[in-house]
N, C-alpha and C positions, 0 to 999 in steps of 0.2 A: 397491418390493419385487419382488424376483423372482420368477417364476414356481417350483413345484415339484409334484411330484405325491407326494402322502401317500398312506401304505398302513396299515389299519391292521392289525397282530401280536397284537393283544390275545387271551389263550387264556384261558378261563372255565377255573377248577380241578375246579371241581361237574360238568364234563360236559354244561352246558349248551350253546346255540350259540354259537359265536362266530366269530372271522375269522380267528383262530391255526389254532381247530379244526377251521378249513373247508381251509388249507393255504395261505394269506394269507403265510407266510414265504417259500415257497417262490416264490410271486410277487413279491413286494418283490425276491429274488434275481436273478429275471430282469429286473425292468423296473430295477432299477441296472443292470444290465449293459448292456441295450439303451439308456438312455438317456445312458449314460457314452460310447454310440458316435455318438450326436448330433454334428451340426457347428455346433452351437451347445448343448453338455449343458444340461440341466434337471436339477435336483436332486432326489432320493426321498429321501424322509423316512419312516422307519417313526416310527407315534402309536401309543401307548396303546388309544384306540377313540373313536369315533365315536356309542356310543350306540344301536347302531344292528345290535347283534348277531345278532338272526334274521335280518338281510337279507346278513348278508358271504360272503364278502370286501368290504371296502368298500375302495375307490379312490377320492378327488378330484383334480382339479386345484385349486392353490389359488394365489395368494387371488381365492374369486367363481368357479371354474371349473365343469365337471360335476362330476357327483360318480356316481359308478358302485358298484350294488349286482349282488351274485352273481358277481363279476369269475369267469372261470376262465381260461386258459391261451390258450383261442382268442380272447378279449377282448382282449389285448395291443398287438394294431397297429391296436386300437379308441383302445385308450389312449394307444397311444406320438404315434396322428395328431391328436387330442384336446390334448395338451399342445405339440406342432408349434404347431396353428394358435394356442393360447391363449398363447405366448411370441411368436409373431410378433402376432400383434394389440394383444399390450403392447408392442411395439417400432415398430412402425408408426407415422409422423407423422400427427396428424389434419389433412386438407386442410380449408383455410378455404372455407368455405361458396359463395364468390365464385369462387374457384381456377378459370381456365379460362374464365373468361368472360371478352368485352370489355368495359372500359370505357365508360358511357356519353360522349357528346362533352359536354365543359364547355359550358355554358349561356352565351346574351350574344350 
């Protein structure tokens, strides 16, 4: 699975909190932009919501990444180095435990 980073848009109609009504679009606007300028892109995904409405704007990395509440505007190259390192760590070979060591000499 690839890496992406979800933004969630969800706007409460009542006037309660939420991450639409905190300006959560206006973010998801930037960080496609900035992450469409990648040299490897990552994908933005705007969701629904997260659940998690008095804490937004919510931002994850997913799948398993951070997950960032309060995001605002200067958070951004929080997030954009955030999902850098979590798409190279999913692309990374994992070195074998042994890697780089010498062999012991055969026995006899």
């Amino acid at each position: 699975m690839e890496p992406k980073v979800l933004v969630c848009i969800h706007e409460r109609p009542s006037g309660k909190p939420s991450c639409g009504g905190r300006g959560s679009l206006k973010l998801a606007e930037a960080l496609e932009k900035a992450l469409a300028e990648e040299p490897v892109p990552v994908a933005c995904k705007r969701i629904a919501c997260f659940g998690k409405c008095a804490e937004g704007p919510i931002v994850r990395i997913a799948p398993g990444g951070a997950f960032f509440r309060g995001v605002t505007e200067e958070m951004l190259g929080e997030i954009l180095q955030a999902a850098r390192d979590f798409r190279q760590s999913k692309t990374e070979p994992v070195a074998e435990e042994n890697e780089g060591q010498e062999a012991p000499p055969p026995e006899g």
